[in-house]
Residue, then its C-alpha position, 0 to 999 in steps of 0.5 A: x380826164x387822164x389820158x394814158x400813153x405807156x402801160x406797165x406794172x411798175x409806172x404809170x406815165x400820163x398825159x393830161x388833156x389840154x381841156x380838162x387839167x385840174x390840180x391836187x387840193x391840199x387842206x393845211x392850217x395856217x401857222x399863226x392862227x390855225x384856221x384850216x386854209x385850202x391850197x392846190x397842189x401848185x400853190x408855194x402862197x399860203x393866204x390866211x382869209x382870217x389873220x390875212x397873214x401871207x407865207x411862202x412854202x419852202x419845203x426842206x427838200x420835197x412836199x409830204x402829203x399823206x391821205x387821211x383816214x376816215x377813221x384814224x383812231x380805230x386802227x394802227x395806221x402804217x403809211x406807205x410811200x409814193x413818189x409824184x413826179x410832174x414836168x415837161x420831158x424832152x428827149x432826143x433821138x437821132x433826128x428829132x425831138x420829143x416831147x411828153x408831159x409826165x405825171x408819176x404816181x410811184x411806189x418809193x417802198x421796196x415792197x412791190x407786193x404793195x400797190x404800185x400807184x395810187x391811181x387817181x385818189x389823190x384826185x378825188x380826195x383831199x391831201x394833207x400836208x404832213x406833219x410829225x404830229x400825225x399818228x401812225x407808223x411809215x415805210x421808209x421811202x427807199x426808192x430814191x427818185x433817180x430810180x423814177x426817173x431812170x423808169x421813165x426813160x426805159x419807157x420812153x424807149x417803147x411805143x405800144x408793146x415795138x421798141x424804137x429804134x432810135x436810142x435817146x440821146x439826151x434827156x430834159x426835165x423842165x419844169x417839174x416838181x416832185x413830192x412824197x405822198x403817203x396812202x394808209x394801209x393797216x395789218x388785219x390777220x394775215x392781210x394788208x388793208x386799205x386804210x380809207x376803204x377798209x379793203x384787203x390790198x395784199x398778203x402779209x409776205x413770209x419774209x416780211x421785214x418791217x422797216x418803218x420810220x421811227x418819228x425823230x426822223x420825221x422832225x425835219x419834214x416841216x414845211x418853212x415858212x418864208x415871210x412875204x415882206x420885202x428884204x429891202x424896204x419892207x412892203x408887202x411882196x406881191x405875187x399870186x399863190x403859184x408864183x416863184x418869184x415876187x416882185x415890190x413895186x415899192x421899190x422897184x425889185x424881184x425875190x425869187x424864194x429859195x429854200x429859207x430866204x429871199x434872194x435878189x433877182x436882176x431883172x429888166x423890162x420893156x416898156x410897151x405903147x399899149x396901156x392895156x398891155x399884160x407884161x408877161x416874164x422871160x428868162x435871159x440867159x447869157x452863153x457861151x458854148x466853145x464846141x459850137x462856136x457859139x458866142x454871140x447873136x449873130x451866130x445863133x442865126x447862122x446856126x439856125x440859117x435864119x433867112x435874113x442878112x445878118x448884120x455886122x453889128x450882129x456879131x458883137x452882141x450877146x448870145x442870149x436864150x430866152x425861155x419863158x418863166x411860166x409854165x405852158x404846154x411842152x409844144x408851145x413851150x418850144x416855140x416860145x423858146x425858138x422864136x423869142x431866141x431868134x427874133x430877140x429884141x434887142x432893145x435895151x431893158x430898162x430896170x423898173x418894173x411896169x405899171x400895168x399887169x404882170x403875169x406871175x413868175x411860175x418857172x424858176x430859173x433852175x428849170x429856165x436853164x435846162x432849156x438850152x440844150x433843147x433850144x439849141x437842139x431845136x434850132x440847129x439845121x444840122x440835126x444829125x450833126x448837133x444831137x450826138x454832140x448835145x451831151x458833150x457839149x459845155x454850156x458856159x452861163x455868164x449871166x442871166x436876169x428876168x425881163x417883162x415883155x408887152x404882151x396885147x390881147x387881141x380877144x384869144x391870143x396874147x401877142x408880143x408885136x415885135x417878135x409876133x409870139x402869140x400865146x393862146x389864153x387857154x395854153x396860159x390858163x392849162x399852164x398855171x396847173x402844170 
């Protein structure tokens, strides 16, 4: 079920309930023996049941889908595109933070007589991954996604129909995905047609001007297909059909997937007492900040006024943000980040990955790094003072690395006892569709 927050002819920006989150199911056939294979719209595994044969996705730049029409051949498709944005957007005003989970449905043709959304179809029917097989003509996407963006923000300007006083002052998108997905449509008379249902959607304008793609554009819209074999040794990479980033447990390393290749992860881990503990994956990021004197542990604590005594020896560790390398709800999203940042612990890692069950990697570290100006913006007492200065400011990244921590669940929660983060199972459960 989808709850609308802000209304408009030109986007729609939504939020899913907790309760009843679903994704996409994109239907694609596998590369080596052709077997169809179902995926979800988060899905970067591709797992053949029939070749057993195990791929990650790496698109050139965004995933195309398009909807199929149920009867292609009877008619000279022309297919229009959308631009789906998805992710966590926080966003500061003079004295607070916000917070919405976006979802974007957005016409990407400059012909707005068109319909402006697909509304919930991609929902209710089948994707498939696009291909420059696929017969029919396309409408250029020339709406870049800037242009999305810079919608979403004038929007969240507005609550109801009453502007907000209080201008944004800075702006994150973590943990979002965006994609292309094309709807058919076909010229009947003077009318535009819906290619599923058949129906009229538009008139044909006076000074209509097609501008379609030709198909030797299309041929660098593939999907690339990563191996899933260890760079190292050449054991099977494990990881499950949403994960980022894959671990071998032969000999003992992580890959996160870029667009073509395996890259080498640094990573760390923490080893528990319980033996049925599940390990769940954090983002370590060593900063520096100059403007706001921010070099080490001990005057992140002094910047938050944490009530406790702050310990000499405090002062020559590093100043390091966590942020959590699965995606949860934006609310526990923030908690995570502010109470990992300050209870920290401080033990050292030990570089060998744990035994017991690891939780997959679904946030990449790209988006772990745009957290930090909204965790120093969380944390800070001085608001009024911090947020003005929260677009000037330079954060300067000296390293970072993953690290698993024991979490023990006690029946509804995952607890980390040194630090006492709890999650809830279903935050966990709605963040694997996010």
């Amino acid at each position: 079920m989808v709850l609308k927050i802000f209304r408009s002819p030109f986007i729609a920006i939504s939020a899913v309930k907790r309760s009843n989150t679903s994704t996409w199911e994109i239907e694609h056939q596998c590369p080596q023996c052709g077997a169809p294979v179902t995926l979800e719209e988060t899905d970067r595994l591709l797992s053949c049941s029939y070749c057993r044969i195990r791929l990650y996705l790496a698109p050139q730049d965004y995933f195309r889908y398009y909807l199929p029409s149920p009867d292609p051949s009877s008619k000279d498709l022309i297919y229009v595109p959308y631009w789906r944005f998805k992710g966590m957007a926080f966003f500061f005003r003079t004295k607070e933070i916000e917070h919405k989970l976006i979802d974007v449905s957005y016409l990407a043709s400059q012909h707005t007589f068109l319909p402006h959304s697909l509304g919930v179809r991609p929902q209710v029917l089948k994707l498939k991954v696009f291909s420059p097989e696929i017969e029919g003509k396309f409408f250029s996407p020339s709406v870049p996604l800037r242009k999305v963006m810079e919608a979403i923000e004038k929007q969240l300007l507005f609550v109801g129909d009453h502007a907000v006083r209080d201008p944004i002052l800075l702006k994150a998108f973590i943990g979002d995905t965006a994609s292309l997905m094309y709807s058919p449509i076909f010229i009947k008379g003077n009318m535009f047609h819906d290619g599923i249902l058949g129906k009229p959607v538009a008139k044909i304008p006076e000074d209509f001007v097609d501008d379609l793609l030709s198909f030797d554009q299309q041929r660098d819209w593939r999907i690339k297909f990563v191996s899933t074999l260890c760079p190292h040794c050449g054991w099977d990479l494990l990881g499950e059909r949403d994960s980022v980033a894959l671990f071998c447990k032969n000999c003992d390393s992580v890959w996160e997937a870029s667009q073509s290749r395996l890259e080498r992860v640094n990573f760390g881990m923490i080893p528990g007492h319980e033996d049925s503990a599940t390990y769940l994956p954090f983002w370590v990021m060593k900063i520096r900040i100059e403007e706001l004197k921010i070099q080490s542990y001990a005057d992140l604590l002094r910047m938050a006024n944490v009530p406790k005594v702050i310990k000499k020896e405090w002062e020559e560790l590093d100043s390091n943000f966590w942020a959590p390398a699965f995606k949860v709800p934006p609310d526990i999203f923030l908690g995570l980040t502010r109470r990992m940042t300050l209870s920290q612990p401080l033990q050292p890692f030990e570089q060998c990955l744990p035994k017991a069950s690891l939780y997959p990697v679904t946030l990449p570290f790209s988006e772990a790094v745009e957290s930090i100006k909204v965790t120093v913006a969380d944390i800070a007492v001085d608001k009024q003072a911090i947020f003005p200065r929260l677009s000037e400011i330079n954060v300067q990244l000296d390293k970072f690395l993953l690290v698993y921590l024991p979490f023990h669940f006690n029946g509804t929660e995952f607890i980390h006892s040194q630090t006492q983060s709890c999650i809830h199972k279903n935050f966990l459960k709605l963040g694997r569709n996010l």
